[in-house]
N, C-alpha and C positions, 0 to 999 in steps of 0.2 A: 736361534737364528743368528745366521753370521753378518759381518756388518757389510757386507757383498751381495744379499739375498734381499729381495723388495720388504719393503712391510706391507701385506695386500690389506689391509686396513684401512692404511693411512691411503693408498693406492685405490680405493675403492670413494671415501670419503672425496679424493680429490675429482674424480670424475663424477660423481653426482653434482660436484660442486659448479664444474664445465658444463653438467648435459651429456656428457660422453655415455654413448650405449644405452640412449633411450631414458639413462637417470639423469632426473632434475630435481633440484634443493628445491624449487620454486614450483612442485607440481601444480596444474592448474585444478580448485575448487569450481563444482558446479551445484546447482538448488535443481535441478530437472526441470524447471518450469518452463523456458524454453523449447525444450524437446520435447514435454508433457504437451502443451499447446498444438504445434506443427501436428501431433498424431489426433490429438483432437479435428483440429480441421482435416485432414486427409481422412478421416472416418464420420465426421459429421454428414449428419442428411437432411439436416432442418436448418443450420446458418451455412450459408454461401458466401465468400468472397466474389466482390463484381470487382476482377481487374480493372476494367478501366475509370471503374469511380474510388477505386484506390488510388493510383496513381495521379488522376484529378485532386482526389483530396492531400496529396502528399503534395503537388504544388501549389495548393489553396494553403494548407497549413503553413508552408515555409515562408509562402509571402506576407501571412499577416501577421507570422512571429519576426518576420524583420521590419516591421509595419509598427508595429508595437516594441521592437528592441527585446523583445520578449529572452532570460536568462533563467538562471538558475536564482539568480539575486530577486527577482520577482518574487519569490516565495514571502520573503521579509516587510516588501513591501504592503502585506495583506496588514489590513489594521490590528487585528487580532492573534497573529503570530508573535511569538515572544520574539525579542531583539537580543539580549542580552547572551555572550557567545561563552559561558559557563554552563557550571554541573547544572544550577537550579534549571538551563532551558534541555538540556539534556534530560534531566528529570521531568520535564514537562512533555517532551515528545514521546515521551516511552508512554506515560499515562493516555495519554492524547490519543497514539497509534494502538493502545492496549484498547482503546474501548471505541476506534474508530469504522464502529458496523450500525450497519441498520438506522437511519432514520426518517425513513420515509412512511408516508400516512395514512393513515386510512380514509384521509379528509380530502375532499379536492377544494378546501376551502382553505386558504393560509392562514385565517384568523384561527380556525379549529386546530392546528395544529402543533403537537411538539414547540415550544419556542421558549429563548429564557433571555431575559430581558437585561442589561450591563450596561453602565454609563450610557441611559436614556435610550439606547436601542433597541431594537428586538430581533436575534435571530433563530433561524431554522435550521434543518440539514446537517451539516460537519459544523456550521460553525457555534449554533448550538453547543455542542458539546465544549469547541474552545470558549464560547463566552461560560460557560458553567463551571469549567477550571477555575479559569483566571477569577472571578465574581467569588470563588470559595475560596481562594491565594486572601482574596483582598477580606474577607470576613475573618480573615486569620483561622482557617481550616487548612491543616496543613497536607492537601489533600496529594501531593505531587511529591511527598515521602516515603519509599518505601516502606519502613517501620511503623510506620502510619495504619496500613492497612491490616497491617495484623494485630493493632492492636485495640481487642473487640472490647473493650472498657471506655473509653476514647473513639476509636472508630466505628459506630454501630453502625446498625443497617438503618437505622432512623436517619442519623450525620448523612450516611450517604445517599438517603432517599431527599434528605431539605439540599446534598449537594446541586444534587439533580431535576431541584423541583422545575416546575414548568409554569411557563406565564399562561397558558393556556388551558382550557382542561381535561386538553392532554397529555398524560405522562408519556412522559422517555419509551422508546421500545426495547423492551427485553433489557428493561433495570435489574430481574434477580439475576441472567445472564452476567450481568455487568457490572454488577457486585462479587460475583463469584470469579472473575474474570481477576478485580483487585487481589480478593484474599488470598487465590491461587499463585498471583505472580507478587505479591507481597512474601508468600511462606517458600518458595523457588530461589528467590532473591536473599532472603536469609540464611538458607540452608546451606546454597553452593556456592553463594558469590558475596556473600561477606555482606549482605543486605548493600551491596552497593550496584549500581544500575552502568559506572563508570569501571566496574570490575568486567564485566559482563562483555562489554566495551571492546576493552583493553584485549580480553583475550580473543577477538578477533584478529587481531595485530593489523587492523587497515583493512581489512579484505571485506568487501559488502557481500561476497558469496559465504564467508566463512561465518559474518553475522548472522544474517539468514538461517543459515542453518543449525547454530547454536541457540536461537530463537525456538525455533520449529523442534528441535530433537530434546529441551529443555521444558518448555514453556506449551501443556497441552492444548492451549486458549491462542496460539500462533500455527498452530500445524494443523494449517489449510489445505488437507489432502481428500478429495474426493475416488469415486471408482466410476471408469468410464470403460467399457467393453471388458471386464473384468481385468484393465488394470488401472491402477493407481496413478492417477494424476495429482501435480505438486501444484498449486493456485500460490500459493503462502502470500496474496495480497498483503496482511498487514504487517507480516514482518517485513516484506520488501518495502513498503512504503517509510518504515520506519526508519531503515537504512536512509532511503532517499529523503525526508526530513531531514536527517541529520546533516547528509552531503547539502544540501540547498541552504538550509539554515546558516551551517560553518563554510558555506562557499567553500567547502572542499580541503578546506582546513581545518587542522586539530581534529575536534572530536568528529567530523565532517572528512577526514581525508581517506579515500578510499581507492587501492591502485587499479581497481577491476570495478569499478563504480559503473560502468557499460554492460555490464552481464544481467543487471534489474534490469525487467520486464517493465511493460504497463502492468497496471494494477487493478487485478479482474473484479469490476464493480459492477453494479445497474446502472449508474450515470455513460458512463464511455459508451458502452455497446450502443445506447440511447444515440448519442451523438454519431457514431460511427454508421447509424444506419440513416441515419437526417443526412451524415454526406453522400451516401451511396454508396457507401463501402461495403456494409454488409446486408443479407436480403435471408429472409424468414420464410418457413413453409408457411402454406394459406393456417393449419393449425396453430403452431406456435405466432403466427401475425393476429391471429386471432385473439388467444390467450391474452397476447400484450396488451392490442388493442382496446380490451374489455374491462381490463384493469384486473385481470384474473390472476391469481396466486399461484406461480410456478413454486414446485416443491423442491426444498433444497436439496442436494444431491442428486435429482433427477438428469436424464439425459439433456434436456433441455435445455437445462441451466447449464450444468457442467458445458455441453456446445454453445453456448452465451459468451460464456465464460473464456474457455479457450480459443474459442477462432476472432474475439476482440486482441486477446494477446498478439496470435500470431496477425494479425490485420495490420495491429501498430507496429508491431517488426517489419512486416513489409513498407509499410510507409515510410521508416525511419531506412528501410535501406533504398528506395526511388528518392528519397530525399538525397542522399548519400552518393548516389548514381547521377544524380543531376547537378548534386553542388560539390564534389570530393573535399572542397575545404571547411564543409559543412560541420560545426562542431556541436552533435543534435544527438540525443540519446532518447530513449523510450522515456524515460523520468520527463525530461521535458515535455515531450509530445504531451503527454498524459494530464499532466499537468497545465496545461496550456488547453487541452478538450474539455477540462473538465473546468477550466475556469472561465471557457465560452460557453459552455454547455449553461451553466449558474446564470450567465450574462440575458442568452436566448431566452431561459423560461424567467428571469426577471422583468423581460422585455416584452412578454407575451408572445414568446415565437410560438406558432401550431408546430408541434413537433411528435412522431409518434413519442407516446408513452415509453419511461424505462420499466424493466420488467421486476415484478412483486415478487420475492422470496425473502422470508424471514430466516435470518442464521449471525453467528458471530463473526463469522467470516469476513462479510463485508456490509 
């Protein structure tokens, strides 16, 4: 090559660099959940969006999350969430988001149920599981260790049944689930990521879509993919939550900083849909209002659930964009919404609001 002749290399390199001809350095990453969601509801026959109790509810939520000052910093403010903005609370959300499915009861009595008792209180539900962390931190069980779980001399199934034991008597739901859930992302984490959970991290380089799906493509016990009209819908609830722990936790710094933090979804659980249909957002065939109403056991993977599931996602996208349409300087994402439903939603059945039932499926998903 003469020194008069381009080097198309270097010429090539510098236009991706620009965006020139459709190449970008900065391709955008996606998880599909989104677009998994949107085809659920345009295919669903048994959950319905009701337009205008959407849009109701998108100016009912915006006014009492300004009503309440409601942030991403609320997260912190729960008693039970870790403070401390290092690896050990980093290590703590992973464990936390690893085993953050299924706790609801068979009991409609609260004394019957799941519950584990920590500095003289007693809780249920999600927080359950965080008082059962924290309670084993403080017994000096190093339970929020990776190396920890693989190591079955030291970490038995015994250690981790007294982690978990219950004030109640009833046990935990789907403990051997959630022990295999450890050992699995214990021997993942040693193999590929240097048993470290900040490795794992790192190699997202910031991007909450890129985590997601190093989650999901790594971690069999995170890839929450169902089949709905024979294709494949992407839910990945707990990896995306995890993401969103982490961004709320670090207020969006350091281990928290994410450039595409906008792209998580709500996060397809029983509690939301519950609430989403107390506002009138969404509305059930007489069958499936049935099912719920009875306390009947939808089966996981079913069409049901999977439409539960997905037209709650898409329901909260539409309210975070009539949110968005009414306030343009609205600084409001699904994480929040979600977050904000599901911690009136906690408030309502504390208070003894009549609310229909959430619906019954047992899985690790959620």
């Amino acid at each position: 090559m003469s020194d008069s002749e381009p080097d198309e290399e270097l010429l090539s390199l510098l236009r991706q660099s620009l965006g020139i001809n459709g190449c970008s350095s900065s391709k955008t990453i996606d998880t599909k959940v989104l677009e998994d969601a949107e085809y659920v509801y345009d295919h669903s026959i048994d959950v319905a969006l009701d337009t205008h109790g959407t849009k109701a509810a998108a100016a009912t939520i915006w006014n009492l999350m300004q009503e309440k000052q409601y942030t991403f910093k609320t997260w912190s403010e729960h008693t039970l969430h870790p403070k401390a903005k290092d690896e050990s609370t980093v290590n703590f959300i992973f464990l936390m988001d690893l085993l953050n499915f299924c706790f609801w009861s068979e009991h409609e009595d609260p004394q019957r149920c799941f519950s584990v008792e920590y500095h003289g209180q007693t809780f249920t539900g999600y927080w359950s599981l965080v008082a059962a962390i924290h309670r084993a931190l403080k017994e000096s069980i190093p339970i929020t260790t990776p190396s920890f779980w693989i190591n079955e001399t030291e970490c038995t199934d015994d250690v981790l049944r007294n982690v978990f034991r219950s004030a109640s008597s009833e046990s935990i739901p789907l403990l051997d689930q959630r022990i295999h859930c450890i050992r699995e992302a214990g021997r993942i984490l040693a193999s590929d990521f240097d048993g470290s959970i900040l490795n794992l991290i790192n190699q997202a380089n910031h991007s909450a879509a890129s985590l997601v799906n190093i989650l999901t493509s790594n971690f069999p016990c995170f890839n929450d993919v169902l089949t709905f009209e024979s294709r494949p819908i992407h839910f990945h609830k707990r990896a995306q939550i995890l993401v969103a722990d982490l961004w709320a936790c670090f207020e969006g710094q350091g281990y928290g900083a994410f450039h595409d933090i906008d792209i998580i979804t709500m996060f397809a659980d029983y509690r939301i849909p519950q609430m989403l249909h107390s506002l009138g957002c969404l509305r059930y065939s007489p069958s499936l209002e049935s099912q719920v109403r009875y306390l009947k056991e939808i089966e996981s993977g079913s069409k049901w659930e999977v439409q539960l599931r997905g037209c709650s996602i898409w329901c909260v996208e539409l309210i975070r964009r009539e949110i968005v349409r009414q306030h343009p300087k609205a600084e409001v994402n699904a994480i929040l919404i979600d977050f904000f439903l599901y911690d009136t939603m906690k408030e309502r059945v504390e208070e003894g609001v009549k609310t229909i039932p959430h619906h019954r499926s047992r899985s690790i998903w959620y």
